[in-house]
C-alpha positions as CSV (number, residue, x, y, z in Angstrom):
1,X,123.2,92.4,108.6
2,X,124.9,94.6,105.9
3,X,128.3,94.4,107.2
4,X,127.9,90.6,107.6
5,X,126.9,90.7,103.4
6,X,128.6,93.6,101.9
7,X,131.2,92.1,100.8
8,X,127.9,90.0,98.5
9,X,127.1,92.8,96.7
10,X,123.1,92.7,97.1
11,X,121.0,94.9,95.8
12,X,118.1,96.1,97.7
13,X,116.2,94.4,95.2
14,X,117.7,91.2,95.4
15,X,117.3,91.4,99.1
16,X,114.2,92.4,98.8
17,X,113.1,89.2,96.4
18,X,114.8,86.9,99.5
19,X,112.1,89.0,102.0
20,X,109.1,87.7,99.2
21,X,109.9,84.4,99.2
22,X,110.2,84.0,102.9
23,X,106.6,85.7,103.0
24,X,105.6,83.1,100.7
25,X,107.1,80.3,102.2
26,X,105.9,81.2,105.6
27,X,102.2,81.7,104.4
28,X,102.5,78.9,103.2
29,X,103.0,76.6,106.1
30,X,100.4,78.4,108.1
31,X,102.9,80.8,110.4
32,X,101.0,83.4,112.1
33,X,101.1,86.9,111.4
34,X,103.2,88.1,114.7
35,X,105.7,85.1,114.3
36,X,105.9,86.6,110.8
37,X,106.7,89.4,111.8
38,X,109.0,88.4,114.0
39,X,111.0,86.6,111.3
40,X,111.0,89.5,109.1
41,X,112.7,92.0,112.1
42,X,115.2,89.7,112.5
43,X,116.4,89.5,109.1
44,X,116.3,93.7,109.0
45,X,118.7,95.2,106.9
46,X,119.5,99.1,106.3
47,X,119.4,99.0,102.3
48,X,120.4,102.4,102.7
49,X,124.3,101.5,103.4
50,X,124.7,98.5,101.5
């Protein structure tokens, strides 16, 4: 994921406002906690190279 957006110049907190509102939005229609988590491990991203 961070080669794929380096080039964006993200900060980790940035990144880490996008993770928030996915939380949100997913709580928010009712998505269970595994599929949540799911979603989240997908989108992983090593903040410590970008």
């Amino acid at each position: 994921m961070a080669s794929a957006h380096r080039h964006m110049k993200i900060s980790g907190d940035e990144f880490v406002a996008v993770l928030d509102d996915a939380v949100n939005t997913l709580e928010a229609n009712d998505v269970g906690q595994g599929e949540q988590e799911e979603v989240l491990w997908a989108s992983h991203w090593d903040l410590s190279i970008a």
